[in-house]
VEXDREN-2710 file (C-alpha; in Angstrom, 1 decimal):
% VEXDREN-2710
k/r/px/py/pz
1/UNK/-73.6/61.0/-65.8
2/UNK/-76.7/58.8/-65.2
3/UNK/-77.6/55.5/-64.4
4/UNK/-78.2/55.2/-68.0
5/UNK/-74.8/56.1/-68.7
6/UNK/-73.2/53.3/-66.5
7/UNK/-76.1/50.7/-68.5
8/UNK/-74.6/51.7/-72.2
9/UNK/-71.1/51.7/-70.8
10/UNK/-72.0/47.7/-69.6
11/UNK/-72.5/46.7/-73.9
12/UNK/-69.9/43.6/-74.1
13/UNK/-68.1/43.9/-70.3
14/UNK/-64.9/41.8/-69.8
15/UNK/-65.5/39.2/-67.4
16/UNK/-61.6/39.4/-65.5
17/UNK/-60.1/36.4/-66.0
18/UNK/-58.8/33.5/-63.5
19/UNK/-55.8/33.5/-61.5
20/UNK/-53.9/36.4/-59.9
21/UNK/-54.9/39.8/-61.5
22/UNK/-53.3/42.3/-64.0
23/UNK/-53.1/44.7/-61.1
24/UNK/-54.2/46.8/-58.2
25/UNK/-56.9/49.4/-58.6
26/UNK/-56.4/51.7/-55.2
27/UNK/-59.8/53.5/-54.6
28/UNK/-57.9/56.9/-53.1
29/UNK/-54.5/57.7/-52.1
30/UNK/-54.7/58.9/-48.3
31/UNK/-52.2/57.2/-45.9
32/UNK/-54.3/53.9/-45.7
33/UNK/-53.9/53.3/-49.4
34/UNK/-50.5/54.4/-49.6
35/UNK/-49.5/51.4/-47.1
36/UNK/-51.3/48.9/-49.6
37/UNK/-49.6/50.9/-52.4
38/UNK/-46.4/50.1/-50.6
39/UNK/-47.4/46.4/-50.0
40/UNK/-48.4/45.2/-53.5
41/UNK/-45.3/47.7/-55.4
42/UNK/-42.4/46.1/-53.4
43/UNK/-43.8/42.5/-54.2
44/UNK/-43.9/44.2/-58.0
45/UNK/-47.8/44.0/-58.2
46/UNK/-48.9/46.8/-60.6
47/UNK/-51.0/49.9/-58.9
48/UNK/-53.0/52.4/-59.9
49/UNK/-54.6/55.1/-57.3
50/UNK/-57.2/57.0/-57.9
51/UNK/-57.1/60.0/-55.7
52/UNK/-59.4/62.6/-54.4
53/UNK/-57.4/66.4/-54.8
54/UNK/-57.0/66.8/-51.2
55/UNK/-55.3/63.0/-50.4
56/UNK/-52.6/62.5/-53.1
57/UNK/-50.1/60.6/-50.5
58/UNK/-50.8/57.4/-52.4
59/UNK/-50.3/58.7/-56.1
60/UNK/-46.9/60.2/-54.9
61/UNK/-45.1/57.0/-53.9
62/UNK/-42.8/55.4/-56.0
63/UNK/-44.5/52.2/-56.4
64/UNK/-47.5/53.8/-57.9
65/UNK/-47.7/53.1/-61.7
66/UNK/-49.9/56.2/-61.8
67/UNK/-52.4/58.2/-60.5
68/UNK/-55.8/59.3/-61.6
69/UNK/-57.6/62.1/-60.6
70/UNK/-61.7/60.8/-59.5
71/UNK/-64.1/62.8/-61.1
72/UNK/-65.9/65.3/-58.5
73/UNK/-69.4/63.8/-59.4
74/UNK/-71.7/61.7/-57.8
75/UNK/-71.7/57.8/-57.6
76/UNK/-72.9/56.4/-60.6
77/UNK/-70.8/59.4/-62.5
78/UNK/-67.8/57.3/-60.8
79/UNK/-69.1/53.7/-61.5
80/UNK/-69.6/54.8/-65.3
81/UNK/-65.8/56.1/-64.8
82/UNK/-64.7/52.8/-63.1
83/UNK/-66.1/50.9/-66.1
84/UNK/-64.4/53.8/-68.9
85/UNK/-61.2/52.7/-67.0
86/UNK/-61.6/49.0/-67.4
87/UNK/-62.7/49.2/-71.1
88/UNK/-60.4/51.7/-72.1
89/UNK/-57.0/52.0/-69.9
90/UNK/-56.9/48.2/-70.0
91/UNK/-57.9/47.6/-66.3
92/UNK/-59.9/44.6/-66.8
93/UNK/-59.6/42.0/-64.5
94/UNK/-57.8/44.4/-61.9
95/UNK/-58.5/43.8/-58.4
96/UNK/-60.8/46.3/-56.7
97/UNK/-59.1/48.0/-53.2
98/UNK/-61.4/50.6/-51.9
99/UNK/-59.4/52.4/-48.5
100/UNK/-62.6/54.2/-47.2
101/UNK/-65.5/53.8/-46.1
102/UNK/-67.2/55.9/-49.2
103/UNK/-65.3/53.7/-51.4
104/UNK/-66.5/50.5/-49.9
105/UNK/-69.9/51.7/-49.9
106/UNK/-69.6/52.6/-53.6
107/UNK/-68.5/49.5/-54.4
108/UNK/-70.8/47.0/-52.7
109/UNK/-74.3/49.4/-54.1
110/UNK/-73.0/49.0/-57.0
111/UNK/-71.5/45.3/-56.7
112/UNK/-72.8/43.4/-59.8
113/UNK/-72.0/45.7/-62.6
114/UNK/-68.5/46.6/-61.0
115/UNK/-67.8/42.9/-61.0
116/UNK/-68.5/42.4/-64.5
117/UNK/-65.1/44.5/-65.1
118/UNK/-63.0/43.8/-62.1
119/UNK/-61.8/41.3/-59.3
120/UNK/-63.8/42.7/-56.1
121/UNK/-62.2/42.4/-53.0
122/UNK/-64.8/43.6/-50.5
123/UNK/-68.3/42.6/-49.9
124/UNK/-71.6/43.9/-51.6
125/UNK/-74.4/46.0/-50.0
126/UNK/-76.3/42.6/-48.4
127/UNK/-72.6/42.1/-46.1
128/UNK/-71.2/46.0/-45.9
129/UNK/-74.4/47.8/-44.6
130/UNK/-74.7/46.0/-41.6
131/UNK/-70.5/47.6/-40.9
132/UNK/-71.3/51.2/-42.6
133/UNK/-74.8/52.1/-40.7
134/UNK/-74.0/51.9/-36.7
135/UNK/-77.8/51.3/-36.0
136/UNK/-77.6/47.8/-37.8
137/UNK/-74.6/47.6/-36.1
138/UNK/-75.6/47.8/-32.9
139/UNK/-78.6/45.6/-34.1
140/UNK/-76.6/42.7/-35.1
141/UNK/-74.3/43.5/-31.6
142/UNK/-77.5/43.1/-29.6
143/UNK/-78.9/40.3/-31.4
144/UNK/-75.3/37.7/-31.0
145/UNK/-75.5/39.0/-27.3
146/UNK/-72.3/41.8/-27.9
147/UNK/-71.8/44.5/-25.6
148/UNK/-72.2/48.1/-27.3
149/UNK/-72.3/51.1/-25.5
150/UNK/-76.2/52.8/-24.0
151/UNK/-77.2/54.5/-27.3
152/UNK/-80.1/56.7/-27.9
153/UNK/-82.1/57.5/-31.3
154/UNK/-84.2/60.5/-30.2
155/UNK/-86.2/61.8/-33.3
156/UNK/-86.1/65.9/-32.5
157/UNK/-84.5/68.1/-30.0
158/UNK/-86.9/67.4/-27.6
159/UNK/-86.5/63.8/-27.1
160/UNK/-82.9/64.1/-27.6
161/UNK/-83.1/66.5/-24.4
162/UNK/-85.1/64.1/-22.6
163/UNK/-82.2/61.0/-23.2
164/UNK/-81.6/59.4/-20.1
165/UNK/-77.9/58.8/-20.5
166/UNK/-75.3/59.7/-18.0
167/UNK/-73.3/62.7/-18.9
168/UNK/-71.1/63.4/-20.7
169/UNK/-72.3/62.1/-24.0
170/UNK/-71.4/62.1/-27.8
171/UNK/-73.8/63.0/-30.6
172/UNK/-72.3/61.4/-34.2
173/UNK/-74.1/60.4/-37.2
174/UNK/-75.0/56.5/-37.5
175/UNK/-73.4/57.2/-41.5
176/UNK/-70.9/59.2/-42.1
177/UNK/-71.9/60.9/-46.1
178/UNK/-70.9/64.5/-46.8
179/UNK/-68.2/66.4/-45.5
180/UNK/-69.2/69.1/-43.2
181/UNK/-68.5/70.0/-39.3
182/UNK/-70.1/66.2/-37.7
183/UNK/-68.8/64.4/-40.5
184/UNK/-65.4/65.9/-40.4
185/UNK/-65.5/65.6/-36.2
186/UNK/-66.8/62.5/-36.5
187/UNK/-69.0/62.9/-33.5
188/UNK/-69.5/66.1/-30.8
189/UNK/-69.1/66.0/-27.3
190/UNK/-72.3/66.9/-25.6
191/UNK/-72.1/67.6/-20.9
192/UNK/-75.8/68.1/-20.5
193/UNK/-79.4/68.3/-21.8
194/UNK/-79.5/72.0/-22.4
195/UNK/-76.2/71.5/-24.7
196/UNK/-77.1/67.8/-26.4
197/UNK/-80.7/70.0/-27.5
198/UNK/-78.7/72.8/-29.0
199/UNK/-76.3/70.2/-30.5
200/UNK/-78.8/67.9/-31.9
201/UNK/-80.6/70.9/-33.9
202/UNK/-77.4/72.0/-35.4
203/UNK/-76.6/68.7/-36.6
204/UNK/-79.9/67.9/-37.8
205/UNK/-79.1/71.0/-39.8
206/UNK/-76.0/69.1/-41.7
207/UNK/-77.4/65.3/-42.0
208/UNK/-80.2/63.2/-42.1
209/UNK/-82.0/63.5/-38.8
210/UNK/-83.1/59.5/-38.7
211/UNK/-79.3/59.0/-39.0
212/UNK/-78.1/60.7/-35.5
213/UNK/-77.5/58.6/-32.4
214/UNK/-77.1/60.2/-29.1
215/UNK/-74.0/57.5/-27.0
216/UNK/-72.8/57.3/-23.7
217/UNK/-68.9/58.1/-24.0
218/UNK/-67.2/54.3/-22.4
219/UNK/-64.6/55.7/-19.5
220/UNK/-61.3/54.2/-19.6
221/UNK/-58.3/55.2/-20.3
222/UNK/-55.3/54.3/-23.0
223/UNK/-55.1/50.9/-22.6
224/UNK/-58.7/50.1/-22.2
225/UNK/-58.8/50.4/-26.5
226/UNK/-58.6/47.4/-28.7
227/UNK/-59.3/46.2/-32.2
228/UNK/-59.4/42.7/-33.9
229/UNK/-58.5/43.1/-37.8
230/UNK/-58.8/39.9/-39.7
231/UNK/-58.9/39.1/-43.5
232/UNK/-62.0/36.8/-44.1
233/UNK/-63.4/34.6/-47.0
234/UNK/-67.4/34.3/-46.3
235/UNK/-67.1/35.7/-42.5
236/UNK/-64.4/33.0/-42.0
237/UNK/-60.9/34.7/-40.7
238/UNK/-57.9/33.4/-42.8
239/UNK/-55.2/35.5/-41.3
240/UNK/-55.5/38.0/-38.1
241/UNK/-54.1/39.8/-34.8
242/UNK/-55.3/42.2/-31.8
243/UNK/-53.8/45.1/-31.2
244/UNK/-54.8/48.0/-28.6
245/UNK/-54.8/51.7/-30.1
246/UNK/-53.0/53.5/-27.4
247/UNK/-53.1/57.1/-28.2
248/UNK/-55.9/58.7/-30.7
249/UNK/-56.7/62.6/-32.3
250/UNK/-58.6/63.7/-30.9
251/UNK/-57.8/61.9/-27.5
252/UNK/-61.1/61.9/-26.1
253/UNK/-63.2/61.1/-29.2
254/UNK/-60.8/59.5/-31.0
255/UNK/-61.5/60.2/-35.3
256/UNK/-58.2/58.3/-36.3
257/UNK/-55.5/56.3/-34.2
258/UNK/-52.1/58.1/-33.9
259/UNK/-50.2/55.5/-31.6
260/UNK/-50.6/51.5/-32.4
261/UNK/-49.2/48.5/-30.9
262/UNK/-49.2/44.9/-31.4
263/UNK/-50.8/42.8/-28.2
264/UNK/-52.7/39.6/-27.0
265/UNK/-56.2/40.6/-26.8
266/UNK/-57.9/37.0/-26.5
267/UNK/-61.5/38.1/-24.9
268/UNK/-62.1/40.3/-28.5
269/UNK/-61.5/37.4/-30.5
270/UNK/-64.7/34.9/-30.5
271/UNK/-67.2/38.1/-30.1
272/UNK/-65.3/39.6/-33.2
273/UNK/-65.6/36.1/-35.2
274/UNK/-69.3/35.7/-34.2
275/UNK/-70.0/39.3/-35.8
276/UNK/-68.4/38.8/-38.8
277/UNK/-69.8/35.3/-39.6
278/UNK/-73.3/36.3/-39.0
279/UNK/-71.9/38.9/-41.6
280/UNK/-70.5/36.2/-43.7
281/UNK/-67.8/39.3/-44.4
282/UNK/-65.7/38.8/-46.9
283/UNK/-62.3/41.2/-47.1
284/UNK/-60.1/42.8/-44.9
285/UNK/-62.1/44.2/-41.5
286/UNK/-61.2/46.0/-38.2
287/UNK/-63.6/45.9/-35.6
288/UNK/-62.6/48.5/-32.7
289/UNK/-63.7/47.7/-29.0
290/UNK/-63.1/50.0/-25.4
291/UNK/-63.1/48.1/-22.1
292/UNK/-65.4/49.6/-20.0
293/UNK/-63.9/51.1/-16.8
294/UNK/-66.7/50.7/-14.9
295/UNK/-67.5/46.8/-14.8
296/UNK/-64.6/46.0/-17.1
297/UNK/-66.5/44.6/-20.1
298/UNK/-65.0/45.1/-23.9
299/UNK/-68.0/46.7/-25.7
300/UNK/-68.3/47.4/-29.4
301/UNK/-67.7/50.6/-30.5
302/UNK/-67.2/50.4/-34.9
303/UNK/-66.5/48.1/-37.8
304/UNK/-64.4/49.6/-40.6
305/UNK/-65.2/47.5/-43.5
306/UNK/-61.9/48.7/-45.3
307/UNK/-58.5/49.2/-45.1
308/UNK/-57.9/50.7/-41.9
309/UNK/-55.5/53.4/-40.7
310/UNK/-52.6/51.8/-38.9
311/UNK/-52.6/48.4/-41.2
312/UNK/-49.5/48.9/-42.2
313/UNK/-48.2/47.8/-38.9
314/UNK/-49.5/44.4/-39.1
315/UNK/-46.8/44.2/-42.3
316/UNK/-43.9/44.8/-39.4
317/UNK/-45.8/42.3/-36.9
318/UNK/-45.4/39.9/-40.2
319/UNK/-49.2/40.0/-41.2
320/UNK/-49.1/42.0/-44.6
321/UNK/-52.8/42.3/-44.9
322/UNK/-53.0/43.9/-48.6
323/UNK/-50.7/41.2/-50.1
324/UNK/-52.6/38.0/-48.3
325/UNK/-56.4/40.1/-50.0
326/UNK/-54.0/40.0/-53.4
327/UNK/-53.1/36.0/-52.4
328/UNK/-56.3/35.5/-51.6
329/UNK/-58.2/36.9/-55.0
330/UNK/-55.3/35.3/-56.9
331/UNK/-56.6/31.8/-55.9
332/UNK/-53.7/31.2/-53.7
333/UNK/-54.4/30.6/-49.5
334/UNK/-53.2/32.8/-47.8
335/UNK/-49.6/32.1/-46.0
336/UNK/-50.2/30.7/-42.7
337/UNK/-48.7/33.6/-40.2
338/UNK/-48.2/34.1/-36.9
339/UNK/-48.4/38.0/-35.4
340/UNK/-45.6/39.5/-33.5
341/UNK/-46.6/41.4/-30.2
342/UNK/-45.2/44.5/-28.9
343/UNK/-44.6/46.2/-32.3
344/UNK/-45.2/50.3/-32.3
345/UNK/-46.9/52.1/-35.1
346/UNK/-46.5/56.0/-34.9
347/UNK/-48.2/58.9/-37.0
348/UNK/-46.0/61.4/-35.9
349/UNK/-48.0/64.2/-37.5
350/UNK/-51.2/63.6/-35.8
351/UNK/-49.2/61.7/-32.4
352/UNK/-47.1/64.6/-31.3
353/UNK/-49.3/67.2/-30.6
354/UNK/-51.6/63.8/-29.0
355/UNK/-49.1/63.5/-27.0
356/UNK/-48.2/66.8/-25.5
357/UNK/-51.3/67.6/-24.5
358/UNK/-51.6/64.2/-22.6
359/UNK/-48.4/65.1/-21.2
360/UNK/-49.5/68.7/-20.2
361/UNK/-52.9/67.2/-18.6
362/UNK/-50.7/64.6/-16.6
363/UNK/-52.8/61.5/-18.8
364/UNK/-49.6/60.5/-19.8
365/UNK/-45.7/59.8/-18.4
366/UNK/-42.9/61.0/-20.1
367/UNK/-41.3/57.3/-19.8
368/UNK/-44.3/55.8/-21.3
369/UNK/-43.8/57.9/-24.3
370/UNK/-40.2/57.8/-24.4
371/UNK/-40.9/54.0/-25.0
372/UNK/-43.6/54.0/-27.5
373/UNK/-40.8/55.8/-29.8
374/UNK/-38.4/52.9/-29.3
375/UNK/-38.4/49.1/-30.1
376/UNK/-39.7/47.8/-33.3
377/UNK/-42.1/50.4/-34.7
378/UNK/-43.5/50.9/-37.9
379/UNK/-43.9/54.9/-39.8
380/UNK/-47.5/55.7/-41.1
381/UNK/-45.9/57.6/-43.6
382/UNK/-42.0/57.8/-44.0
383/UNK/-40.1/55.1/-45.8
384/UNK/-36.7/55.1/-46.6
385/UNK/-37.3/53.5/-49.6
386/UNK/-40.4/55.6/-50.8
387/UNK/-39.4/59.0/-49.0
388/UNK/-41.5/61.6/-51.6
389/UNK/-45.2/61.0/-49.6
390/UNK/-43.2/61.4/-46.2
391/UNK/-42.0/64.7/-47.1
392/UNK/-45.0/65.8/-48.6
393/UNK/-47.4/65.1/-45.7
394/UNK/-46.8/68.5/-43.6
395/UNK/-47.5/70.7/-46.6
396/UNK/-50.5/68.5/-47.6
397/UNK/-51.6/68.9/-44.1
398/UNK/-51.6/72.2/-44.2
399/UNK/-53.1/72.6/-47.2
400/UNK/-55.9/71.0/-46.6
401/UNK/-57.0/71.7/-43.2
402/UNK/-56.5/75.6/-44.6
403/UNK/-59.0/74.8/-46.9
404/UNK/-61.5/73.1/-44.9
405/UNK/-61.3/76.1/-42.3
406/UNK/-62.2/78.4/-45.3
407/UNK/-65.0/76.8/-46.4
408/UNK/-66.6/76.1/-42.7
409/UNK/-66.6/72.7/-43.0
410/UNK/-64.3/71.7/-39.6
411/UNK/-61.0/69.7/-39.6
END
């Protein structure tokens, strides 16, 4: 479908109406959305996921109303689908929940004829770019006086050869579209000149060359990572916490968290408030720091304008993220809260083999890991209450990283 399609689809839209919303629309069903699934269904919010065909997690729980399959199109095939929902599966008025960062990128471009059918809960274009391109990013870092790490935009092989940034380095793509091998890695190690040329051809072969960013890699070790994740109303935070991502897959790079845990962070809080007013961000946000070994300073690595991947944690620390955005669209303040420290969050697909090939390098103590499996501790994915997506995960898994290998496009 065309833009044009999307245009006819707008004759006569339904404007949503005050107050709190009909429902839930989940844009996809991998673990992040299934925690907000499992937030708005036990408070009996309605929810609706749509899911991609190889993250279904979210459609399977039992507080899902129902799934949808998204069409396999491009973006304004999905707006125009969006809209078909609202106008015809009586979803008008439904609040808007995108859960990553394709989602939330979909949503703000295409802002003002999405909002003309549904309650929006994340920001448009103006506010999300600055978060989803890590060039502006760093920009907006630099410009409020933020540390980031050295970063490099050589513009061939040759310059990117010529960087003069300690070793070793990462190579990653300043916006992550497509699936293929960088995407899927989400950035490749590089330990010299020779190998960050080679490197930078092949991925100028997958993406955008203007988008690739050559970064020192920040030393430090487990405890050295921490993130600020805040709900916000015009860049102002109405509910937040710190929390420091312990353990990540892969360990060095780090493409998702595996072991999370509740702690005082104070030093990432003003820099993290200044960013996201100059934003004037509006949703729920996670913005991910590393301490720098070397002279001990916090510098800013992301900002995931989105759900993010161990949010369900905040829910046991007693900040339940998902139902203070639903509070907060409904036209009710949030519930003043106060976070919990020292509360564990464990993906134990992605964790265990994290963690026995920390323990085999020596990076990490048997006793330290014995503890992060005790105390209060949230499940990414297993809930007594909602068990079908926890059994499902492994075969999922499986499935889907099978298919991935097949086509060449990484894991």
């Amino acid at each position: 479908m065309t833009s044009a399609t999307i245009q006819a689809a707008l004759a006569g839209p339904v404007a949503p109406s005050a107050g709190a919303p009909p429902g839930a629309l989940l844009l996809g069903a991998d673990y992040r959305a299934l925690g907000a699934v499992r937030s708005l269904g036990r408070r009996g919010v309605d929810v609706v996921v749509l899911r991609e065909r190889e993250e279904p997690l979210a459609a399977l729980s039992r507080y899902a109303t129902r799934g949808i399959a998204w069409p396999a199109e491009d973006d304004a095939a999905r707006v125009a689908f969006l809209i078909d929902l609202a106008m015809r599966d009586a979803l008008a008025g439904w609040a808007l929940i995108p859960s990553t960062d394709k989602t939330a990128a979909l949503v703000a471009r295409h802002h003002d004829v999405l909002a003309g059918h549904f309650v929006l809960t994340s920001p448009d274009w103006s506010v999300l770019r600055w978060a989803y391109d890590k060039r502006l990013t760093y920009d907006l870092a630099a410009r409020l006086d933020i540390a980031v790490p050295r970063t490099a935009r050589p513009g061939d092989a040759t310059e990117a050869a010529a960087v003069t940034l300690d070793f070793p380095a990462i190579l990653k793509p300043a916006v992550k579209e497509g699936h293929n091998r960088l995407t899927a890695a989400k950035a490749w190690r590089v330990d010299g000149p020779d190998e960050l040329a080679a490197r930078w051809k092949e991925a100028a072969s997958l993406v955008d060359p203007d988008v690739l960013l050559v970064q020192e890699i920040v030393p430090g070790g487990r405890d050295s990572q921490f993130s600020y994740v805040a709900l916000c109303d015009g860049g102002e935070p109405r509910a937040a916490l710190t929390a420091r991502r312990t353990r990540q897959y892969p360990a060095d790079i780090g493409r998702a968290s595996t072991y999370v845990e509740t702690v005082a962070c104070p030093e990432i809080v003003e820099p993290s408030q200044r960013l996201l007013r100059a934003m004037r961000f509006t949703g729920l946000v996670e913005v991910e720091y590393k301490r720098d070994a070397r002279d001990g300073v916090l510098k800013l690595l992301d900002i995931n304008p989105r759900l993010w991947g161990w949010h369900s944690l905040c829910g046991r620390a007693g900040v339940d993220f998902p139902y203070l955005l639903w509070r907060q669209v409904s036209g009710e303040p949030p519930s003043v809260v106060r976070p919990r420290n020292g509360v564990g969050w464990l993906r134990l697909s992605t964790d265990t083999p994290t963690a026995l090939r920390e323990l085999a390098r020596g990076r990490l103590g048997w006793r330290e890991y014995a503890r992060s499996l005790r105390g209060p501790r949230e499940a990414a994915i297993f809930a007594r209450d909602d068990p079908m997506p926890g059994l499902s995960e492994l075969p999922l898994l499986a499935f889907v990283l099978g298919r991935r290998l097949l086509r060449g496009q990484g894991v």
